[in-house]
C-alpha positions in Angstrom: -18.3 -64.6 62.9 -14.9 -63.2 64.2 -12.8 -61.5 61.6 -9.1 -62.4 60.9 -6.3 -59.9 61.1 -5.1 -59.1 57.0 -2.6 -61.0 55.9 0.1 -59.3 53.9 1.7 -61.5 51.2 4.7 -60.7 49.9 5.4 -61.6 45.8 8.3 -60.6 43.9 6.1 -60.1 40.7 4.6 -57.2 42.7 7.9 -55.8 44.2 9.0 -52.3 42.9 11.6 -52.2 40.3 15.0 -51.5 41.7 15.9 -49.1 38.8 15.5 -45.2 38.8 12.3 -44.2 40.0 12.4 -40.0 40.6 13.1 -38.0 37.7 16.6 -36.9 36.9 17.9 -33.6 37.8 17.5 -31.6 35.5 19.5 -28.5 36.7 23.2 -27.8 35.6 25.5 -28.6 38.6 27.3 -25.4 38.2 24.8 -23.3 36.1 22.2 -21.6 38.6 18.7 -23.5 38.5 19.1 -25.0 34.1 20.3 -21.6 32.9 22.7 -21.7 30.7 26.4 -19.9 31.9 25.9 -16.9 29.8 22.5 -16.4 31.8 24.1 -17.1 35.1 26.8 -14.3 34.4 24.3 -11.6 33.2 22.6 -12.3 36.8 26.1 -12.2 38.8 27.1 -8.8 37.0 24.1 -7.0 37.2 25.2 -5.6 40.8 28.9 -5.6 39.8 31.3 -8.1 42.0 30.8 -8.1 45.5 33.4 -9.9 47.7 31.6 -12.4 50.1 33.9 -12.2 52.9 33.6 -8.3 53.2 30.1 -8.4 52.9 29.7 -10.3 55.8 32.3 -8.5 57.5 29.8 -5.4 57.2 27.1 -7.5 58.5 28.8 -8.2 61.6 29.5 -4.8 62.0 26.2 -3.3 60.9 23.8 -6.2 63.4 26.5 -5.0 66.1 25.6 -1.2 65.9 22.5 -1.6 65.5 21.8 -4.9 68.3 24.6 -4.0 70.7 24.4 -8.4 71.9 23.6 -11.4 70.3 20.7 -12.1 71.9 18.9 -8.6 71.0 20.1 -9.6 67.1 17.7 -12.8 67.8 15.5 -11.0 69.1 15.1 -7.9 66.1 15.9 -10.2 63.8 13.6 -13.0 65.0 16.7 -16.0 64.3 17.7 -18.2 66.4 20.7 -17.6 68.9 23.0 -19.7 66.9 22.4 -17.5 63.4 22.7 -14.4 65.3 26.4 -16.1 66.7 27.2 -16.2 63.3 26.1 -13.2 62.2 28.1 -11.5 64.7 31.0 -13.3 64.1 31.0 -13.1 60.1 30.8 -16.7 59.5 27.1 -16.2 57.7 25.0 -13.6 56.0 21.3 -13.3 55.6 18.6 -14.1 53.8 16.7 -11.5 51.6 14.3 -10.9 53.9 16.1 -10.1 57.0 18.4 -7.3 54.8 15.1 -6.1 53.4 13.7 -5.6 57.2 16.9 -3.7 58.3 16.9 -1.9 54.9 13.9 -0.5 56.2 14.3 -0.3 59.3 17.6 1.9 59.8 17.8 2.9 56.0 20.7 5.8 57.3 22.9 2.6 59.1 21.5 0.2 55.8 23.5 2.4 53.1 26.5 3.4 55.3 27.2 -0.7 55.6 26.5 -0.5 51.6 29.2 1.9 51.4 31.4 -0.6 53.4 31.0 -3.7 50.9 31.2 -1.3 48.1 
């Protein structure tokens, strides 16, 4: 007996509806993750107001003390060229983890960039 390839048949009383099929998103486009704005605002002023654009400013300066090049930032850091580019040239800032490794790494250099942003 030889055995025949499947044959796929296409019907349109099996085709998927065309409507919503994910859930909606249920997050608040402007309110942090479904908190409501009075949540959001407790979380923002816990740490008082930082500006953004002098905390990376400090960054740069602080990966450029403590590096020296762009490719020894990569390198400590374990990022990729490109992030440590744009570390060094205040266009970014970094994730939790990477200011927790320098925080414990060069705690003395850490709180002096503090002192910067502050």
């Amino acid at each position: 007996m030889s055995r025949q390839a499947p044959v796929l048949i296409a019907s349109a009383s099996h085709a998927r509806p065309s409507g919503q099929m994910s859930h909606g998103n249920r997050f608040q486009p402007a309110g942090g993750r479904g908190r409501g704005l009075r949540a959001v605002r407790r979380v923002q002023g816990a740490c008082g107001p930082v500006d953004v654009s002098a905390a990376r400013v400090a960054w740069s300066r602080f990966v450029a003390r403590i590096c020296g090049s762009r490719e020894e930032c990569a390198v400590v850091f374990g990022v990729t060229f490109q992030t440590a580019c744009n570390w060094f040239d205040a266009f970014s800032t970094p994730t939790g983890d990477k200011v927790m490794q320098a925080a414990r790494d060069w705690p003395d250099q850490f709180a002096a960039m503090l002192g910067e942003v502050a």
